[in-house]
C-alpha positions as CSV (number, residue, x, y, z in Angstrom):
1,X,-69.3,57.5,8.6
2,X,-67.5,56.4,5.3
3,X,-63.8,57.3,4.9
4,X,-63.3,60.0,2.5
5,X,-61.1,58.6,-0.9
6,X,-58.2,61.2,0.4
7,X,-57.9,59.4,4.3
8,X,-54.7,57.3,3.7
9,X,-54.4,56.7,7.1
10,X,-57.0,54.6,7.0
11,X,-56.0,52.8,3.5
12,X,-52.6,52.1,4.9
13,X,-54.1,49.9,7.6
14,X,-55.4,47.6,5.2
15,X,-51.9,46.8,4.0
16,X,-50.5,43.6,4.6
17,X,-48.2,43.8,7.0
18,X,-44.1,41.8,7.0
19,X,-44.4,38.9,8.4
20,X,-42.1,38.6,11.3
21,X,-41.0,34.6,9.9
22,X,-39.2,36.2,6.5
23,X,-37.2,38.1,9.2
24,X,-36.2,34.8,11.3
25,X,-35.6,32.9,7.6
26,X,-33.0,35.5,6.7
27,X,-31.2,35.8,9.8
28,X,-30.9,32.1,9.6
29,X,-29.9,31.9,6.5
30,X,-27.2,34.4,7.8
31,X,-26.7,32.2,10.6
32,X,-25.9,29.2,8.8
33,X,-23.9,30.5,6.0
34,X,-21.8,32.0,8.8
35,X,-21.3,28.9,10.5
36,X,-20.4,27.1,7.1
37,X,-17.8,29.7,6.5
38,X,-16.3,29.3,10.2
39,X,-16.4,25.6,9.6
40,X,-15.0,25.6,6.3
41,X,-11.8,28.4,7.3
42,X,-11.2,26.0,10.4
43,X,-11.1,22.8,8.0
44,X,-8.5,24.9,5.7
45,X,-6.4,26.1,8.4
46,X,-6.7,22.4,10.0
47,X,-5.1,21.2,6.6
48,X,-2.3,23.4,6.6
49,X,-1.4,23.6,9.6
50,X,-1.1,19.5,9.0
51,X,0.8,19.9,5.8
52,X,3.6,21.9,7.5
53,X,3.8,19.0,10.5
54,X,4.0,16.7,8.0
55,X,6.7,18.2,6.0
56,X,8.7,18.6,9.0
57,X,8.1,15.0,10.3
58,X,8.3,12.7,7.1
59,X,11.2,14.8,5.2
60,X,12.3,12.7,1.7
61,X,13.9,9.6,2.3
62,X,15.6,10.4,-0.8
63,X,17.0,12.9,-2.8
64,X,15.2,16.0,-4.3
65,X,16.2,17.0,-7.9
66,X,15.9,20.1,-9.9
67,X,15.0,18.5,-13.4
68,X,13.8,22.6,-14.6
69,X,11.4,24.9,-13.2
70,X,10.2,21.8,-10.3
71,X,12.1,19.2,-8.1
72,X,11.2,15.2,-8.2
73,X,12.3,13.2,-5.9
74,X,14.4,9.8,-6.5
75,X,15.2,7.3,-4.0
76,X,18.2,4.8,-4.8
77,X,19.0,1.7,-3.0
78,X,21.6,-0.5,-4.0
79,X,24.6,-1.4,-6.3
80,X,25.6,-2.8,-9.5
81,X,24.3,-3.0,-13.3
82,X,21.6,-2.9,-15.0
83,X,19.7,-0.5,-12.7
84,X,16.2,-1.1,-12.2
85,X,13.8,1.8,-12.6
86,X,10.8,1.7,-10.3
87,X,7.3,3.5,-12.4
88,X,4.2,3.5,-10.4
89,X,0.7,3.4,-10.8
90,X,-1.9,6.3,-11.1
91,X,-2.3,6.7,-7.4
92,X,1.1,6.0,-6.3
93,X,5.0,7.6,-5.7
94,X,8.0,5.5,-4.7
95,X,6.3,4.1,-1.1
96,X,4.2,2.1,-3.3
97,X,7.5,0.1,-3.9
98,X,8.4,-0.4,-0.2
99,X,7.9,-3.9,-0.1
100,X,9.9,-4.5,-3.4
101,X,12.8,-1.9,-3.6
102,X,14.6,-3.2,-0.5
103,X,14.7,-7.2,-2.2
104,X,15.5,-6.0,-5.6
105,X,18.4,-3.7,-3.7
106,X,20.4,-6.7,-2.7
107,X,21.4,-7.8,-5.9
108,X,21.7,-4.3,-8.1
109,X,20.8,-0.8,-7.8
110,X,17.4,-0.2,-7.8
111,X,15.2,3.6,-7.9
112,X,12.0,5.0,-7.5
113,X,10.9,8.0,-8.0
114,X,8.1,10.2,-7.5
115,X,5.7,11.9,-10.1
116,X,5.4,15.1,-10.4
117,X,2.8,16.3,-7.6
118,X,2.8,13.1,-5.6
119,X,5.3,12.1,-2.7
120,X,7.6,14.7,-2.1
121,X,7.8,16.2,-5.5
122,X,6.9,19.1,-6.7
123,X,3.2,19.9,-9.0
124,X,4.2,19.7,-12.9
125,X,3.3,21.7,-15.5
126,X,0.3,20.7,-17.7
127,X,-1.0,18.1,-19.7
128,X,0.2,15.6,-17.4
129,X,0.6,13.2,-20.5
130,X,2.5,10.1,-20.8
131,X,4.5,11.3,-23.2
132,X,5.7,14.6,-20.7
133,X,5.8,12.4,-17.8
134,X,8.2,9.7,-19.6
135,X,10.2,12.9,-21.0
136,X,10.5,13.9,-17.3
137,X,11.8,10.6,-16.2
138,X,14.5,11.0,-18.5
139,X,15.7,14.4,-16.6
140,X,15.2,13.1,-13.7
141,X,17.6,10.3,-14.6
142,X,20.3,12.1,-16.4
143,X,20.7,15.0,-13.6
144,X,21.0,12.2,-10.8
145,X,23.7,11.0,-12.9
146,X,21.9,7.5,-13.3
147,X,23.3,6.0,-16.3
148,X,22.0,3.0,-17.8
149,X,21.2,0.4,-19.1
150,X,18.1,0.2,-17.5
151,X,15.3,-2.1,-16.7
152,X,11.9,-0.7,-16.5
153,X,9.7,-2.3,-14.3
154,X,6.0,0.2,-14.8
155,X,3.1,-0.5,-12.8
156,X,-0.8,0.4,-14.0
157,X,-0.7,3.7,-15.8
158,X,3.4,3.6,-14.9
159,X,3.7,0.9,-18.3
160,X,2.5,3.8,-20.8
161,X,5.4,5.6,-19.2
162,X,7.9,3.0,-19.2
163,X,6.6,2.2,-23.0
164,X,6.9,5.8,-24.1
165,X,10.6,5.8,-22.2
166,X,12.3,2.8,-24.2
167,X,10.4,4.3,-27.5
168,X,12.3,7.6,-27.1
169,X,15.6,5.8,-25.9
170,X,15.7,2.1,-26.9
171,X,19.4,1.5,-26.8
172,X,19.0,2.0,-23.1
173,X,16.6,-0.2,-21.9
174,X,17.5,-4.2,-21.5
175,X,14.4,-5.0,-20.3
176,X,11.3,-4.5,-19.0
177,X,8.4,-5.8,-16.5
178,X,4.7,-4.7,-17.2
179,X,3.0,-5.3,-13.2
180,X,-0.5,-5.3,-14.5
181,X,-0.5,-2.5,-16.8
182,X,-2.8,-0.7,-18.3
183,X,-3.2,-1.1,-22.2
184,X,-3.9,1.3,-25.2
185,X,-6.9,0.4,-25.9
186,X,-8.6,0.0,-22.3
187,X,-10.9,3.1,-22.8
188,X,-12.3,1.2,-25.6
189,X,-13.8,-1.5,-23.5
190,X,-17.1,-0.6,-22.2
191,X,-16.4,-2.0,-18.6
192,X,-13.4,0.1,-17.5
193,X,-14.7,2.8,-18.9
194,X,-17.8,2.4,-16.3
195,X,-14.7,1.5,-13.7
196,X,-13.0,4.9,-14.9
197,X,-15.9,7.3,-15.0
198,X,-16.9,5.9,-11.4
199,X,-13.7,7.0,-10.0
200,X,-13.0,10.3,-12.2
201,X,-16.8,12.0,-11.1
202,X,-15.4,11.5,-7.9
203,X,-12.1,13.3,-8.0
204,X,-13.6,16.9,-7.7
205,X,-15.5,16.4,-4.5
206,X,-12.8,14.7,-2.9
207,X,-10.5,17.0,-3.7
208,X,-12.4,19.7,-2.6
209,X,-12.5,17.8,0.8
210,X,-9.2,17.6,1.1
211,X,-8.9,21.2,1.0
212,X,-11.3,21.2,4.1
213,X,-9.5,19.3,5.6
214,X,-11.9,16.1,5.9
215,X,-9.7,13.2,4.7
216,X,-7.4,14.4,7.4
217,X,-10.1,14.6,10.6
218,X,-11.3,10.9,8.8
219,X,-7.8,9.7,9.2
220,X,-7.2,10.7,12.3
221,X,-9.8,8.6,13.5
222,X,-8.5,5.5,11.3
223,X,-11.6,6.2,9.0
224,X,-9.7,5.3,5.9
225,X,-11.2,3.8,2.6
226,X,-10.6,0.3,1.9
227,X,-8.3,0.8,-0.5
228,X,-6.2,2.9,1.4
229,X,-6.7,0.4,4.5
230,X,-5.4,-2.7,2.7
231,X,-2.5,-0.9,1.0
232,X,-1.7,0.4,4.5
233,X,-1.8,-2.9,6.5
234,X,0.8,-4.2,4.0
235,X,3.8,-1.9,4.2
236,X,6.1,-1.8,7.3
237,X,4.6,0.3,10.4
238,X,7.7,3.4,9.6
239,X,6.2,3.8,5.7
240,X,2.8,4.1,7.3
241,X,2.7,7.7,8.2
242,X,4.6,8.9,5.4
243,X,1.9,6.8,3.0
244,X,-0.8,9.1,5.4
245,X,1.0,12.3,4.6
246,X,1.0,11.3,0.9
247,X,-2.8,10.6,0.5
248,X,-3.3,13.9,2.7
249,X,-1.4,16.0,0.2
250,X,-3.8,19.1,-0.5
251,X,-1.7,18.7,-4.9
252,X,-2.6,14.7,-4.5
253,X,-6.1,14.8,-5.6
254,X,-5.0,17.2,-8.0
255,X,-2.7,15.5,-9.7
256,X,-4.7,12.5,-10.2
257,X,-7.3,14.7,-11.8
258,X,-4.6,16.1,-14.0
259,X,-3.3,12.2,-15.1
260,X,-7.0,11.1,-15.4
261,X,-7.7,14.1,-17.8
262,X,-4.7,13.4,-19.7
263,X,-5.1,9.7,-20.5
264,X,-6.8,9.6,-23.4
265,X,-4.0,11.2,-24.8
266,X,-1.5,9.4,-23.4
267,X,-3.5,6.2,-24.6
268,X,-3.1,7.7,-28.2
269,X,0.6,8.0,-27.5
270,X,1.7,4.9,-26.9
271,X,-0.7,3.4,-29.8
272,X,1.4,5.0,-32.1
273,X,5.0,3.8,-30.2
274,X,6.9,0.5,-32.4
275,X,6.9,-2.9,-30.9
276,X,9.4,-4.1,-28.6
277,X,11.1,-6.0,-30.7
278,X,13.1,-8.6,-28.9
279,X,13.5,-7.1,-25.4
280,X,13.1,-9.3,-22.7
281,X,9.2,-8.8,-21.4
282,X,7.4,-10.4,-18.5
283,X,4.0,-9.4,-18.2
284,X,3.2,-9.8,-14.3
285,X,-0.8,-10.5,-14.1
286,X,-3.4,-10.0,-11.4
287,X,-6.0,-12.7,-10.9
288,X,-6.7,-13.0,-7.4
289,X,-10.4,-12.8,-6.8
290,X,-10.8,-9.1,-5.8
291,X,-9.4,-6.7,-8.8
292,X,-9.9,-3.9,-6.7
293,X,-11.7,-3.2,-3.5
294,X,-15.5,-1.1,-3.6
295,X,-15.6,-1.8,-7.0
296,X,-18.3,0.4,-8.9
297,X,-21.5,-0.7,-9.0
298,X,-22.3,0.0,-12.3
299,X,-18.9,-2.9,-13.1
300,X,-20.0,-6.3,-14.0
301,X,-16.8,-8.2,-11.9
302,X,-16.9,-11.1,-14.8
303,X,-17.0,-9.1,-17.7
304,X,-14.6,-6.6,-16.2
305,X,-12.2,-9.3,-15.2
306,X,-12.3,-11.4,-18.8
307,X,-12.1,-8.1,-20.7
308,X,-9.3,-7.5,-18.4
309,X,-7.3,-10.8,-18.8
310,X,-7.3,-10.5,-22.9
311,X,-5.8,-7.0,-22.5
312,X,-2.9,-8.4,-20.8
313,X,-2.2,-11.6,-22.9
314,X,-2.3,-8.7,-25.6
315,X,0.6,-6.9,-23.9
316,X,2.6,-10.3,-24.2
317,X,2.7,-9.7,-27.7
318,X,4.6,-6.4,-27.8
319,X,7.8,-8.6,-27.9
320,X,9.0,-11.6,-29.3
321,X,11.3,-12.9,-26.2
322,X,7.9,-12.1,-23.4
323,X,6.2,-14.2,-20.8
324,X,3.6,-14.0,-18.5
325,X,3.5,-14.4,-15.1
326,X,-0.6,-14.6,-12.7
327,X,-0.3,-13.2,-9.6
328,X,-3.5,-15.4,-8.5
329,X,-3.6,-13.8,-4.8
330,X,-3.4,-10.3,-6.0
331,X,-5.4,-7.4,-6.8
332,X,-4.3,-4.8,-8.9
333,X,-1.7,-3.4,-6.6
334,X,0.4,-6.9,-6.9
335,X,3.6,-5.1,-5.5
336,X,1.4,-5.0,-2.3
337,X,-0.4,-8.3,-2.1
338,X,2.7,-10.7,-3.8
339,X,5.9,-8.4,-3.5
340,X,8.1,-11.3,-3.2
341,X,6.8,-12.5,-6.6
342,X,7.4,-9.2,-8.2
343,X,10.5,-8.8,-6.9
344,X,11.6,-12.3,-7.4
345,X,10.8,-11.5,-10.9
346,X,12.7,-8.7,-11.2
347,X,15.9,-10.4,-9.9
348,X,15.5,-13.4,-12.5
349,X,15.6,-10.3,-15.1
350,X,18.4,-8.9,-13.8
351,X,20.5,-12.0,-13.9
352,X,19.1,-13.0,-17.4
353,X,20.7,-9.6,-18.7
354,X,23.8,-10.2,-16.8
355,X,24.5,-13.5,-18.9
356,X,23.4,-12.2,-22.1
357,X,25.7,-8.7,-21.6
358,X,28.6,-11.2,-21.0
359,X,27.7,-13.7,-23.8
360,X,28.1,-10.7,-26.4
């Protein structure tokens, strides 16, 4: 017998029917995005909870100024005239000067400092320009009551600072030491800016990895990069764990994202600041065979390395009383790999002023 058109009870039984799999995907979708949220709130508590034992076990080995609205930290070691200002590079605060401050010490004063954001300072407020930073400096110096004259030593992106420095306040600054510093017109060189974009798409995810937490469970288990690794291996073993709590910083990542964005302007900055005139300049150059460990694939090492050289005998040219020294067993982080030869060279600065302050 034929079902009548009005028997739905039939119809409905040729419906399709849910398949009982869509159920099992969603709940294990559910399942998984749980887990992932568990995960990533036990990675976040895991890098607090470090932060605050870190605070507590590495305090600042220095001094913690107010310079308005956030606190930098400054380190002084040392007596005597001129006083030798310590400027870091991109990824570094005044550890990265460990191995140098203590010699330089012994025959004037000598400080480093921290950036905003890095070490024990506080975060800074945006751009993060050269221009801001060197301006910052300046506070930093004159609430310390650190007086000049001064001797600028700047390291990598800390030359544009030190350059922007003596261009606001030349009458204080004596000399200067460039320790393989960047130049103005780097980003115009098709190699490091292959070397920059490497590093800078790379800044996001491992910042938000830090936040998680995974630097810190890497480190834990000595799982550093080599970068880290070989700056590590180089300082005393009691700057070790304070270099750790540095890197682990949740703001560190941060604040390199906030320099890196900045530096085009801070290139255009110091392209516009006057020549040096006659200040004493050494230009302290890297050419040991490795420029800088894991170097981006997309880098030709010869073209980077010649395209590298020319921009330093370039710098040489900023003053008229300059010379250059090769650091030919260092990579970029000479302070590292020869501090005796940076420091050496900072002394034979010192002493040079000395005379010439006495022969006026």
């Amino acid at each position: 017998m034929r079902p009548v058109s009005g028997d739905t009870s039939t119809r409905s039984s040729l419906l399709p029917t849910p398949v009982a799999s869509d159920h099992v995907s969603m709940r294990g979708l559910k399942w998984s995005l749980g887990v992932f949220i568990a995960l990533a709130t036990i990675g976040a508590l895991y890098q607090i909870v470090g932060m605050v034992l870190d605070r507590r076990q590495h305090p600042p080995i220095g001094r913690l100024i107010d310079i308005g609205g956030h606190r930098l930290h400054l380190y002084c070691m040392g007596q005597g005239s001129p006083t030798v200002v310590l400027e870091a590079a991109a990824p570094g605060w005044s550890l990265y000067w460990s191995m140098v401050q203590p010699e330089v010490a012994r025959i004037t004063r000598v400080c480093a400092y921290d950036r905003a954001g890095l070490g024990w300072s506080d975060r800074g407020p945006l751009p993060r320009t050269g221009r801001r930073l060197a301006q910052e400096l300046d506070r930093l110096l004159e609430r310390a009551g650190i007086q000049g004259p001064y001797i600028l030593v700047g390291h990598s992106l800390g030359g544009f600072i030190t350059r922007l420095y003596r261009e606001e306040h030349p009458r204080d600054v004596v000399g200067m030491v460039l320790v393989d510093a960047g130049h103005e017109s780097e980003m115009r060189q098709a190699e490091f800016r292959a070397f920059t974009n490497a590093g800078k798409s790379m800044l996001p995810v491992i910042r938000a990895m830090t936040m998680l937490g995974i630097p810190r469970l890497m480190a834990s288990s000595d799982q550093l990069p080599p970068l880290l690794t070989g700056q590590e291996e180089k300082v005393p073993a009691e700057i070790r764990p304070m270099l750790r709590a540095g890197w682990l910083r949740t703001g560190y990542f941060s604040t390199l994202t906030d320099e890196s964005d900045a530096l085009i302007d801070t290139l255009e900055q110091v392209r516009h600041t006057r020549s040096l005139d006659d200040l004493p300049l050494v230009v302290i150059t890297a050419t040991g065979p490795l420029w800088w460990p894991d170097m981006p694939g997309q880098v030709n090492p010869a073209k980077f390395k010649k395209m590298w050289l020319d921009l330093q005998q370039n710098l040489t040219t900023l003053s008229s009383n300059s010379r250059q020294v090769f650091a030919d067993q260092s990579s970029h982080f000479v302070q590292f790999d020869q501090p005796t030869l940076v420091s050496e060279t900072i002394r034979q600065m010192v002493v040079a002023t000395r005379l010439a302050s006495r022969a006026e």
